[in-house]
C-alpha positions in Angstrom: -6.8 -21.5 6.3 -4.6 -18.6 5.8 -3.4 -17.5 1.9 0.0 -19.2 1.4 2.4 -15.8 0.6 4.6 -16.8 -3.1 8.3 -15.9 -2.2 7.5 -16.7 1.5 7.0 -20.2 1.2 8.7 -22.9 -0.5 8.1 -23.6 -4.0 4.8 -25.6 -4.1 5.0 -29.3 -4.9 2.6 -30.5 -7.4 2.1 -33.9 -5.7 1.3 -32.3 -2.5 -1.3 -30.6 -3.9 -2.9 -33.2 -6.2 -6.4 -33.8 -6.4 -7.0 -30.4 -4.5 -8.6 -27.2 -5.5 -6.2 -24.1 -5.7 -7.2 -20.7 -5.9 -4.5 -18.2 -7.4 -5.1 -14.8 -5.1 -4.2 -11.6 -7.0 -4.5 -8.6 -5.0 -6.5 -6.0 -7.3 -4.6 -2.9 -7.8 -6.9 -0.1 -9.3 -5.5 2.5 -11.9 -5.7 5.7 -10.7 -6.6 7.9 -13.8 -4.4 11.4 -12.1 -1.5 9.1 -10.8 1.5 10.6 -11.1 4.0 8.5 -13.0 6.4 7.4 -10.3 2.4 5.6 -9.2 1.7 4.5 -13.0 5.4 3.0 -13.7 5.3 1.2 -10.4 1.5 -0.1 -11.3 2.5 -1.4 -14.1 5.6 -3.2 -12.7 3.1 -4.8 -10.2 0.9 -6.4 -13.1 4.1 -7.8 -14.8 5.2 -9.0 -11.7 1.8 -10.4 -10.8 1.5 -12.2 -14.4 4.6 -13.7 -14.1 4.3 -15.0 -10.6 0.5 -16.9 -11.5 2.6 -17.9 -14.4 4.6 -20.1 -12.1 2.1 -21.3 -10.0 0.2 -22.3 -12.6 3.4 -24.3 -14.1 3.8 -26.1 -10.9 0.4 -26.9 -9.5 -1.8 -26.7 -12.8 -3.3 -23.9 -15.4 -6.2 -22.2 -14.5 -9.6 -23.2 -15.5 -11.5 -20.9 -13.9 -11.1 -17.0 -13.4 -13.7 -14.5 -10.5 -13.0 -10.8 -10.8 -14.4 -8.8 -8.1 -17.2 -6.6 -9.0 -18.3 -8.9 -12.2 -21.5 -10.3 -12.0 -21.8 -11.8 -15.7 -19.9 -14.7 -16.7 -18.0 -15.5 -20.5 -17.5 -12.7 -22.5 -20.0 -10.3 -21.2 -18.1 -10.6 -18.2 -15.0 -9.5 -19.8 -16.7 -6.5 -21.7 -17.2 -5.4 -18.3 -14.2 -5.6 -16.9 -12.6 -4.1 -19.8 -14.4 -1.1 -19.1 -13.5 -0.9 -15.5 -9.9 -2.3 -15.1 -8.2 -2.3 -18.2 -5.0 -4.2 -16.2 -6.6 -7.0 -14.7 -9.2 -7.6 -17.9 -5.7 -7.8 -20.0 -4.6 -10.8 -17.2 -8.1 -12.1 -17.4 -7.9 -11.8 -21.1 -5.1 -14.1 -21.8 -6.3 -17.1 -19.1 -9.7 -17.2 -20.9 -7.9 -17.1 -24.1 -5.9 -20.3 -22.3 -8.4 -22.3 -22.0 -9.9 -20.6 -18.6 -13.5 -19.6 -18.0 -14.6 -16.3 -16.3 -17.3 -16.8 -13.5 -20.2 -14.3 -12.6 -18.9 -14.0 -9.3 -21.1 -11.2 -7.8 -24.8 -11.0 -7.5 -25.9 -7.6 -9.5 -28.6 -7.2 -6.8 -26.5 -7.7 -3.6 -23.6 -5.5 -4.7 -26.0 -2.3 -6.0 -27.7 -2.6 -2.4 -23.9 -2.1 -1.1 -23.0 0.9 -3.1 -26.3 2.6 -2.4 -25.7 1.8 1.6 -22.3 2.9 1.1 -23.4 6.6 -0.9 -25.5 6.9 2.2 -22.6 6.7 4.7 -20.4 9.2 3.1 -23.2 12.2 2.8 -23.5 12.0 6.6 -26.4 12.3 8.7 -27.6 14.9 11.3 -28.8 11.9 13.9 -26.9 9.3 15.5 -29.2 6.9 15.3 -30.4 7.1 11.2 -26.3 6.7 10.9 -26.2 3.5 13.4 -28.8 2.0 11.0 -27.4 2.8 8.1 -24.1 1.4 9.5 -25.6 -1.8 10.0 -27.4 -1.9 6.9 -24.3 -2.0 5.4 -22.5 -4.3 7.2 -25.5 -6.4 6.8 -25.4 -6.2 2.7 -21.3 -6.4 3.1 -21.6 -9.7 5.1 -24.0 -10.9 2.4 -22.1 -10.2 -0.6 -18.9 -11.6 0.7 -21.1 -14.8 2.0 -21.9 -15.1 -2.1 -18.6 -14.9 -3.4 -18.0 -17.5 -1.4 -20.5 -19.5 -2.2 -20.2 -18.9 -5.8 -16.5 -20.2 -5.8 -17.0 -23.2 -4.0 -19.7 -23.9 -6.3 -17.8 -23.9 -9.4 -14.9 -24.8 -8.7 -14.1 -28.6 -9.4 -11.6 -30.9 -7.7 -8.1 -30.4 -9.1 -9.0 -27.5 -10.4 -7.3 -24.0 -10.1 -8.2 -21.0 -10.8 -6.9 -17.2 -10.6 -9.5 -14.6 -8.2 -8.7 -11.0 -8.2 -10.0 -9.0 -5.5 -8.9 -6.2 -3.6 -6.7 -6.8 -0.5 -9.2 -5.6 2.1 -11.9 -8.4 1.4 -13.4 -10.4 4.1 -14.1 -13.8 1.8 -14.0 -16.9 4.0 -12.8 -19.4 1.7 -14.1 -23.0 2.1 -11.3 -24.7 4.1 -10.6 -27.7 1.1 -9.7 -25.2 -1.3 -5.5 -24.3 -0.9 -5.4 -20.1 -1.6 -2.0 -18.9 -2.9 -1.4 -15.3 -2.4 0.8 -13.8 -5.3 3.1 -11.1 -3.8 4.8 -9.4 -5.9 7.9 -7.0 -5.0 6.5 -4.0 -6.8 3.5 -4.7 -4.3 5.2 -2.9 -0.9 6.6 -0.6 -3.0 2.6 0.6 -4.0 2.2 -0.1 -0.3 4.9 2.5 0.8 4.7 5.1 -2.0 0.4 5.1 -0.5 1.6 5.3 3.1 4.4 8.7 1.5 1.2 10.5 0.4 -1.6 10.1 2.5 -3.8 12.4 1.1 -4.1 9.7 -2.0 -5.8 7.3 1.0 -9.3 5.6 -0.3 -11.4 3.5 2.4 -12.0 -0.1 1.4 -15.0 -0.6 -1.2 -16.2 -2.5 -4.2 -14.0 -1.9 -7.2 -17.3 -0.6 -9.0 -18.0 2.5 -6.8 -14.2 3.5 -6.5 -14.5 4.1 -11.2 -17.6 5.5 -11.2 
């Protein structure tokens, strides 16, 4: 089932999703320490924006009990050291729904996401042979397939009937969410504007990769 767009879909009804699980999707937006200001002002407008809009889902369909950050593989407040260290932004969000009551999940597996980065390291040296970069290729499209298979897996394990909860993760995942659980995708304004101020300056491009490898 495709993520339901906020602002391009009628305010949700509480009774019609009663009883269901709801997962809050925030798009993760990473900081980008050299930004220039015009990137960092409208950054910070789309976190605001962001908070505000789970806000409102979370008024009418139900607070969240649970929260999954991508690229944490330790739950509680180990988890949250973490994320502080890597995403100061989303661990403030995070933050305040744990101190609300919610609960952060180990989403990742530690294992399967180091066996990524490495396979990934690997692809952006380059190889001299066609076919030792065919296998790597598929070696990481293997581990990619895998980890996205876990996060899966790990979300529809934990997360209870009527219950929501908020995931962030970037916008070029490939997570098939189980088909019961209702995904809301917050949209925020400030979100096209990243969009087309990335698309202006091209050079500032980054391919599609774990949140992990793109602070190290």
């Amino acid at each position: 089932m495709p993520p339901k767009e906020l602002g391009r879909i009628d305010k949700p009804s509480a009774e019609r999703f009663a009883g269901k699980r709801k997962l809050y999707l925030v798009p993760l937006i990473l900081p980008e320490g050299n930004a220039p200001e015009e990137y960092a002002k409208k950054a910070k407008l789309y976190w605001e924006q962001a908070a505000e809009q789970v806000r409102n889902l979370e008024a009418s369909l139900g607070a969240a009990k649970r929260v999954y950050h991508e690229s944490v593989s330790e739950a509680g407040e180990e988890g949250l050291k973490v994320l502080e260290k890597s995403n100061l932004t989303s661990y403030q969000m995070a933050r305040e729904k744990c101190e609300g009551g919610a609960q952060l999940e180990a989403l990742e597996d530690r294992s399967l996401l180091e066996e990524l980065l490495d396979w990934e390291r690997c692809l952006l040296l380059g190889f001299a042979s066609e076919k030792v970069s065919g296998m790597v290729s598929r070696f990481y499209v293997e581990a990619s397939n895998k980890r996205y298979e876990h996060i899966s897996r790990r979300i529809d394990e934990s997360l209870q009937a009527d219950e929501a909860a908020v995931l962030f993760i970037g916008e070029g995942h490939r997570v098939q969410f189980p088909q019961d659980i209702e995904v809301f995708y917050v949209n925020p304004p400030a979100l096209d504007e990243l969009h087309r101020w990335l698309r202006e300056r091209p050079e500032r491009r980054e391919p599609d990769r774990p949140t992990e490898e793109r602070e190290r």
